[in-house]
N, C-alpha and C positions, 0 to 999 in steps of 0.2 A: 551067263555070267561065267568069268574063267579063274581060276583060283589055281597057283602052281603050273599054268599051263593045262589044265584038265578043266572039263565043264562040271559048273556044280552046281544046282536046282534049289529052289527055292523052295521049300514046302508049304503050302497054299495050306492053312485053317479052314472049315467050313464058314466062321464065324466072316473070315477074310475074303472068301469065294461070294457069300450073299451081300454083303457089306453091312447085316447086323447081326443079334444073336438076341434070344426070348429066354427068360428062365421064371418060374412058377415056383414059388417057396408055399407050402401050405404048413400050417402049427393048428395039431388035432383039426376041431370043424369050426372053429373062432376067428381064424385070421387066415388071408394068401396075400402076399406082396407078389405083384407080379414087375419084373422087369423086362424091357421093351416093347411096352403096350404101345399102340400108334395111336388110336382114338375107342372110345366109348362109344356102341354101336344101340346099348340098350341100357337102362337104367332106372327100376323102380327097387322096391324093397322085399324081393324074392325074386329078382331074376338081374343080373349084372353081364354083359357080355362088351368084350374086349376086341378091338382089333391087334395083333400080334404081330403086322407083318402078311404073310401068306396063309396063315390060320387065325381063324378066332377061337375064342376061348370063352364057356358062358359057366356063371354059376348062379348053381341056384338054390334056395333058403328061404329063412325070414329075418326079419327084420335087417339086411344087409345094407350096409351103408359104406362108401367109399372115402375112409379115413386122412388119404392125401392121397395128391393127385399131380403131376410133375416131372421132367425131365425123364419123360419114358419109365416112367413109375409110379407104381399104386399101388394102395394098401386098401384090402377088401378087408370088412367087418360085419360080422353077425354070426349066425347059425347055419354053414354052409353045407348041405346034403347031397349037393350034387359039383361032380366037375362034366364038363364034354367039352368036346371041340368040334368045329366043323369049317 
């Protein structure tokens, strides 16, 4: 791209470079909205895991329950004691 006669560069986001982006809201151990989840890879009531993209994401608790579910967003519920990823 030329601007004034000079070349000038576009600056590439990460978010822009993979073509999406994941973010993880957690509030204390009651609630995580996760955004750009792909699919549900596990799902009982102590153990929830997520596909993310190129990582998953699992948590684990009791009594957890997936409050909504939608347009690459979820809202996790319970008593959540653990995060990991893998």
């Amino acid at each position: 791209m030329k601007k004034n006669g000079k070349h000038s560069k576009k600056k590439i986001t990460p978010t822009e470079n993979i073509g999406f982006s994941s973010q993880v809201t957690v509030t204390d151990n009651r609630e995580a909205v996760l955004e750009g989840c792909r699919e549900i890879k596990e799902y009982d009531e102590t153990r929830l895991k997520f596909s993310m993209g190129n990582i998953n994401i699992c948590f684990c608790g009791s009594n957890l329950t997936i409050k909504n579910y939608g347009e690459d967003c979820a809202v996790i519920c319970g008593e959540i004691s653990d995060i990991s990823f893998d």
